[in-house]
N, C-alpha and C positions, 0 to 999 in steps of 0.2 A: 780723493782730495783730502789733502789736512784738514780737518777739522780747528778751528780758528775759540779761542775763548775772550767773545767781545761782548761788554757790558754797557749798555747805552739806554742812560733816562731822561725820560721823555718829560718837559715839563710846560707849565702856561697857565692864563689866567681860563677860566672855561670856554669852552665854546671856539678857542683859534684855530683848531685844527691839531692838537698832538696826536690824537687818535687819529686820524688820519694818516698821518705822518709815521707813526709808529707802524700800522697794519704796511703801509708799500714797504718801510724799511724788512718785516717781517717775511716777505713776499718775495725780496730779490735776493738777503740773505737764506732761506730757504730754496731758491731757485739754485745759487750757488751749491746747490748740495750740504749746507751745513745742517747740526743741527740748533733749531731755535725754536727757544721758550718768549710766548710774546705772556707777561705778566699783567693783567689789569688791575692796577690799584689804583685808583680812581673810583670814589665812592661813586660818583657819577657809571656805573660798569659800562660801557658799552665796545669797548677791543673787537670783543667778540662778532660782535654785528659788523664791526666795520670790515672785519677780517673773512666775511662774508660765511661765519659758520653757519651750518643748518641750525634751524629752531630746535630741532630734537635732540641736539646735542649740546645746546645750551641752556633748556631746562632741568638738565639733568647735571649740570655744573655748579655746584655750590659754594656762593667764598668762601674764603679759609674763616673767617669772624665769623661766620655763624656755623660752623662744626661745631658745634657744642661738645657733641660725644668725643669729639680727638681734641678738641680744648684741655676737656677735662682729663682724656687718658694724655696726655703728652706733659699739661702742667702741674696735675695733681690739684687743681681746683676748679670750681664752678664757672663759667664765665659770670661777667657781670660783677663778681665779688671783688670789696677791695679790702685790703689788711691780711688776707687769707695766707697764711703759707704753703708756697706751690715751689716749682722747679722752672728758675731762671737761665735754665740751658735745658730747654725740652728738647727730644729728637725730632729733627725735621727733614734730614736728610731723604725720604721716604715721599715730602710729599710732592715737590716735583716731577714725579713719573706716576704718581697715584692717583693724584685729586686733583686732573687733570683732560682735557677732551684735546682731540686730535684731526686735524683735519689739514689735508693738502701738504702735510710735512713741521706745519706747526704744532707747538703745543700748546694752551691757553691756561691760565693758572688765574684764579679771582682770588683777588687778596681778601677786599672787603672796607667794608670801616667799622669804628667801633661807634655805636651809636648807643650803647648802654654808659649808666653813670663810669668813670674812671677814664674817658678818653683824655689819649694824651699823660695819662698818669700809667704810673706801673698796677697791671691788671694784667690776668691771665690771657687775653687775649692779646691784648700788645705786646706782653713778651713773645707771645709764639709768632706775631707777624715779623719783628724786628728778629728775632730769630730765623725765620725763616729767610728774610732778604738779606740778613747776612749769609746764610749759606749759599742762596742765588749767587749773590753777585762776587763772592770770595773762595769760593770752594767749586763750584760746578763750571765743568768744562764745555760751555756750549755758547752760542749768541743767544744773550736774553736782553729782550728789549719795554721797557718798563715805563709801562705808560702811569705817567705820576699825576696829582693832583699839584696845582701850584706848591703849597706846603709839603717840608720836608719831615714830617712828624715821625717818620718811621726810618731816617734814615741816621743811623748811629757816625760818629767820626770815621771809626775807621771802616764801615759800607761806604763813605761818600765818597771818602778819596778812591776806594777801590773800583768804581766806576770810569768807565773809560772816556768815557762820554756824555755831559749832560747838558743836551739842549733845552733851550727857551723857544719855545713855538709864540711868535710875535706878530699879530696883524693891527692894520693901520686904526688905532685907537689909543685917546689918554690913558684909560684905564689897564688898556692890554699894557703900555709899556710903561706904567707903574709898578704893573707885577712882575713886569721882568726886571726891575730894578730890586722888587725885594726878594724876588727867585735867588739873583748873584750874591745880593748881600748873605741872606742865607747859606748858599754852596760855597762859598767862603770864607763864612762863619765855620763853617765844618770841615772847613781844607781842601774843597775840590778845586783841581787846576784847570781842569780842561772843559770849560764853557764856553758854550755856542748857541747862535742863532739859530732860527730858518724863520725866514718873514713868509705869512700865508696872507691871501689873499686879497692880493693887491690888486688895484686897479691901473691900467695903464699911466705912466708919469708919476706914481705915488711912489715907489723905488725908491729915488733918488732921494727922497726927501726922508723918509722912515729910515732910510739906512744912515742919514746925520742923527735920529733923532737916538739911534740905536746904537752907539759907535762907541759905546763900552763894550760892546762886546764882536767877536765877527763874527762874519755870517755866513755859512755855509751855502744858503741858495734858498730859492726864493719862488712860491706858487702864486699863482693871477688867481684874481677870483674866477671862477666857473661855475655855471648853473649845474654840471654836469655831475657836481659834488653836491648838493642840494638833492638832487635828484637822486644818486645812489642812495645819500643818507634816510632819504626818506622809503626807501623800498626797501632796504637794506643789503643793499648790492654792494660787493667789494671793488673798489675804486681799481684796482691792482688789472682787472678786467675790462674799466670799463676807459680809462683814458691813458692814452699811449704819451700823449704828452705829459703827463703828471708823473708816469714812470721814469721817462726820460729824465725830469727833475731830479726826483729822490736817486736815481744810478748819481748824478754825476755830486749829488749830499754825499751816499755811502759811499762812491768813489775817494772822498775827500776824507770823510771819517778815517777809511783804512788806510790813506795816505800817509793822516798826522798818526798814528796809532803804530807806523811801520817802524 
């Protein structure tokens, strides 16, 4: 099978469900035969769980913001430092098959956040992560799908437009579709065209009504609420396993992704 180079990020206010959403995407485009990088950057980490890795092989996964030792060999500075002079083109090429665990066909890559002083400003760590996901998403030939935190802090102009895909994960609340309002304004702000929905977890009859409230943007397709996600998450079971109906969903989402993408 051809190997396919699709880059799809995943976004929302916390708690809607992108993680979700990203691990089945992860799960049928691997099923497909390709290969796929599911990247967590979400200071919130949890991809990994959802994507049903073993414990053992997620303690042993380190984000990329707290390498310190490859921080420091890759930028020529200390993390944490600001003014320092380092190297704003470090090699990264290296760390997507390196500093990475593997499981079922996927590969998991923890970005991190930066929680020392200089976030959001240039520091040696933020360069190497915005370096890094410009290489992801512009250079590497594979599906990586990028579970984001609502904020787009690490995503430079020309990483956003080069994304092929970037959903709003949207469930029925003021607040959820406040942030989707400054998600688009955001990917916008940055040049990205191709924004979309997927409404989670709806209750029967609320559809209709979230899809006016939402109708800047369209929408791909759409998960009910179920206990049976509640219940994975808390065991840390992969959904991808556990509900045939929820697959069903996400086939006939990436059905539509690869559609508009053709």
């Amino acid at each position: 099978m051809r190997e396919k180079s699709i880059k799809i990020a995943i976004s929302g206010k916390g708690g809607v469900g992108k993680t979700t959403l990203s691990s089945l995407l992860c799960y049928l485009y691997a099923r497909d035969g390709q290969r796929v990088l599911a990247v967590d950057a979400d200071p919130d980490a949890n991809l990994g769980t959802a994507l049903g890795f073993p414990p053992e092989l997620l303690t042993k996964l380190t984000p990329i913001s707290e390498e310190r030792k490859l921080i420091k060999e890759r930028t020529g500075a200390e993390p944490g430092t600001i003014g320092a002079i380092y190297s704003l083109n470090p090699q990264v090429d290296d760390i997507p098959d390196t500093y990475v665990a593997e499981y079922r066909g996927i590969k998991l890559l923890r970005m991190g956040s930066i929680t020392q002083g200089g976030t959001g400003c240039a520091c040696p760590e933020n360069t190497l992560l915005k370096s890094l996901l410009d290489h992801i998403v512009l250079e590497r030939n594979e599906i990586a799908i990028l579970d984001m935190e609502a904020g787009l802090e690490h995503f430079g102009r020309g990483t956003a437009r080069g994304v092929d895909a970037f959903i709003i994960v949207v469930e029925p609340g003021r607040r959820s579709i406040e942030t989707a309002h400054a998600v688009v304004k955001l990917a916008n702000d940055l040049g990205v065209q191709n924004v979309y929905a997927v409404v989670n977890k709806v209750h029967e009859g609320q559809f209709a009504e979230l899809e006016q409230e939402i109708n800047f943007l369209p929408i791909l397709g759409h998960f009910p609420y179920d206990p049976v996600v509640v219940d994975a998450d808390f065991h840390g079971k992969n959904l991808f396993d556990l509900s045939e109906s929820f697959v069903q969903e996400a086939e006939k989402i990436k059905e539509k992704i690869d559609s508009l993408l053709r």
